[in-house]
C-alpha positions in Angstrom: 15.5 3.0 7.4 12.8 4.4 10.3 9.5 3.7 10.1 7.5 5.9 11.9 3.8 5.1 13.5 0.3 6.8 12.2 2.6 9.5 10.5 3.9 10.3 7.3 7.7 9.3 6.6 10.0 11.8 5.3 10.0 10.3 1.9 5.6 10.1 1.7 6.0 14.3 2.6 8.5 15.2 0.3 6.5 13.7 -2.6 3.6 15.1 -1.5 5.3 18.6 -1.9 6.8 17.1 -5.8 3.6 16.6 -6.6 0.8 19.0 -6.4 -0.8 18.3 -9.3 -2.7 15.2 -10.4 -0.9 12.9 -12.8 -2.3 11.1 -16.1 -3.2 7.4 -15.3 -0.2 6.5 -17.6 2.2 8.8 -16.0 1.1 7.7 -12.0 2.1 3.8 -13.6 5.4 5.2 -15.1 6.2 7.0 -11.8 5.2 3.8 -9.5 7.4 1.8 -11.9 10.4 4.1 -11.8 10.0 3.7 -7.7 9.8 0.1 -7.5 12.8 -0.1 -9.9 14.8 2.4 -7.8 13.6 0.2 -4.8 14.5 -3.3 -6.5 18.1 -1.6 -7.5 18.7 -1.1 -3.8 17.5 -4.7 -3.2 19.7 -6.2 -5.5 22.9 -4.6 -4.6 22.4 -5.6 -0.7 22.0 -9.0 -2.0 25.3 -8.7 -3.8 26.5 -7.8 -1.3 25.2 -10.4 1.1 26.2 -13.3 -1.7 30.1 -11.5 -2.1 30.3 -11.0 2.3 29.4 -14.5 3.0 30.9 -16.4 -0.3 27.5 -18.0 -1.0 26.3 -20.2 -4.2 23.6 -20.8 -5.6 23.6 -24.4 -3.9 23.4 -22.2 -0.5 20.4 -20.1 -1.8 18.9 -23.9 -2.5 19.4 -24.7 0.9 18.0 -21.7 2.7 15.3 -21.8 0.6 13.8 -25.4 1.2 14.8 -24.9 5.3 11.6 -25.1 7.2 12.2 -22.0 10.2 8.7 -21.2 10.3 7.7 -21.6 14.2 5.0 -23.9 14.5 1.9 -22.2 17.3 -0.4 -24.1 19.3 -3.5 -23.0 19.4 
C-alpha cells in the first residue's frame, strides 16, 4: 500500500467520484461500517497468515505482548 503526501490516494478519489451525492446520517454509519469491516477482514487474514508462517500460539502472542521494545529517550 503507498501513501502519498498532501494528496489524495487513489482509493479517497475514486470514492469521491462513487459518491456525489450526500448520504443519510444512517447510511454514511452503514458505509463507514462496511469499510472498516472490509479493512478488519484484510487484517485478520494477514494475521492468519503471520500465526500459520511462523507456527505461533497463543502463549507466543502472550509473550510479544508483555515485551517492553519501546525505546526509552532522554530528554
Amino acid at each position: 500500500m503507498m501513501v502519498t503526501e498532501n494528496k489524495l490516494t487513489n482509493l479517497q478519489l475514486e470514492l469521491i467520484k462513487m459518491f456525489k451525492y450526500n448520504l443519510s446520517e444512517n447510511q454514511l454509519i452503514e458505509l463507514k461500517d462496511l469499510l472498516s469491516n472490509y479493512f478488519v477482514s484484510k487484517v485478520d487474514f494477514e494475521m492468519d497468515k503471520v500465526w500459520n508462517d511462523k507456527n505461533w500460539t497463543n502463549s507466543t502472542m502472550e509473550n510479544l505482548a508483555n515485551q517492553h521494545t519501546r525505546t526509552l529517550y532522554k530528554i
